[in-house]
C-alpha positions as CSV (number, residue, x, y, z in Angstrom):
1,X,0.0,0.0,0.0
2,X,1.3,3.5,-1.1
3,X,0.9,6.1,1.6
4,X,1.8,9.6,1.5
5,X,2.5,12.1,4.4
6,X,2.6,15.7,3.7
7,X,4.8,17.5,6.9
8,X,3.6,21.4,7.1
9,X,4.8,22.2,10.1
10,X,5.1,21.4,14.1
11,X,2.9,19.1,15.7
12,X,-0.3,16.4,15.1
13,X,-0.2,15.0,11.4
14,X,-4.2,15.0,11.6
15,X,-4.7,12.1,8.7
16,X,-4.6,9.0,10.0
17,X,-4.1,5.9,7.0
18,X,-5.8,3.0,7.3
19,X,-3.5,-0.5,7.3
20,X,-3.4,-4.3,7.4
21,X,-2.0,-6.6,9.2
22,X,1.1,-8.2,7.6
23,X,0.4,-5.6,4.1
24,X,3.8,-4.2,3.1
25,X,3.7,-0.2,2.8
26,X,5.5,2.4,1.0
27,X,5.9,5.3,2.9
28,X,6.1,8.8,1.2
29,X,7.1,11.8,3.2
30,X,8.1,15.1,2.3
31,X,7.4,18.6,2.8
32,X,8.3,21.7,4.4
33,X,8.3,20.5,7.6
34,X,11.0,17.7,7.2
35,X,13.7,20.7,8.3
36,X,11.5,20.6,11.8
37,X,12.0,17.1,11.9
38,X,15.6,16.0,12.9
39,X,17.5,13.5,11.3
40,X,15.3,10.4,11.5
41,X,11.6,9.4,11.8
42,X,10.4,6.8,13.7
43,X,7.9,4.0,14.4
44,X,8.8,2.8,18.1
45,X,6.4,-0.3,17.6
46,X,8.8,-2.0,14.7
47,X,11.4,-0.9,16.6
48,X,12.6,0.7,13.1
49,X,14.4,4.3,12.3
50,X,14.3,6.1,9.0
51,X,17.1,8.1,8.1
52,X,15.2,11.9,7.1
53,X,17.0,13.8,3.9
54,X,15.8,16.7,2.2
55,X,12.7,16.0,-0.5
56,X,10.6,13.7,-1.2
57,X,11.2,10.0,1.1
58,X,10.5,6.6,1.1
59,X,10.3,4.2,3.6
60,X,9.5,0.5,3.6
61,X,7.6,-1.2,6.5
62,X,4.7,-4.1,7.5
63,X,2.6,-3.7,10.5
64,X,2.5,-6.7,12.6
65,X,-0.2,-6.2,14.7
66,X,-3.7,-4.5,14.8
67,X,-4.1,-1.2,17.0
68,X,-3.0,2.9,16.6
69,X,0.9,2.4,15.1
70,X,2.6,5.8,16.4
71,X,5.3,7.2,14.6
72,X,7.5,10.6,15.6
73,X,10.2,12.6,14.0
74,X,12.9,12.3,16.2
75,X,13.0,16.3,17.8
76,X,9.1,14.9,18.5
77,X,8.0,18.4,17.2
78,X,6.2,16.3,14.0
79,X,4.0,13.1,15.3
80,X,1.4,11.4,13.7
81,X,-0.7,7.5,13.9
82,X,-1.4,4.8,11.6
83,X,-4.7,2.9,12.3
84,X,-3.9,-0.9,11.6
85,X,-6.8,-3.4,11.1
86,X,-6.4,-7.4,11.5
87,X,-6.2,-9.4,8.2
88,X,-9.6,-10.5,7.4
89,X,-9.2,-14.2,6.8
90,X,-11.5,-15.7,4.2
91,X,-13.6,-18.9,5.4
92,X,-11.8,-22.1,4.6
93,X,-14.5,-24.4,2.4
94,X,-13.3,-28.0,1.8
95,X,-13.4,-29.1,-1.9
96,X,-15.6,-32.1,-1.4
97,X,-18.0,-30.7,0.7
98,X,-21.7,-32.2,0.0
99,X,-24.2,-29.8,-0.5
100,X,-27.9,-30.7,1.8
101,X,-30.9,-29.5,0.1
């Protein structure tokens, strides 16, 4: 899933992406506010740190668990949340099954 993050400024990213369990994401994330932002951004949950450059940025990452996935520039001034939603499994139907009428 491609997700992009626009950083204006200090404080609350107010979107909030929707994700899936075990779904691989491209993170995009540029904008004026990167130069608030400090050197890396992070997602304490995955225990993973991006390294922050000037322009546009991509970051790789896969939820692993359902919930609010918090992630922070590192000077905190620029914070925002992923919501994560469980993988919907699909109903197991045996191939031989007999149909009852």
């Amino acid at each position: 899933k491609m997700i992009h993050t626009l950083l204006e400024g200090p404080g609350p990213v107010p979107e909030q992406p929707v994700l899936k369990v075990g779904e691989p994401v491209d993170w995009m994330v540029g904008g004026a506010g990167l130069a608030d932002c400090g050197p890396r951004i992070s997602l304490p949950a995955l225990r993973l740190e991006f390294p922050v450059q000037a322009g546009m940025n991509n970051f790789q990452f896969t939820p692993t668990q359902a919930g609010p996935l918090d992630w922070s520039c590192e000077t905190g001034s620029i914070h925002g949340v992923f919501q994560v939603e469980a993988k919907v499994s699909k109903p197991r139907v045996e191939s031989n099954a007999l149909m009852r009428m």
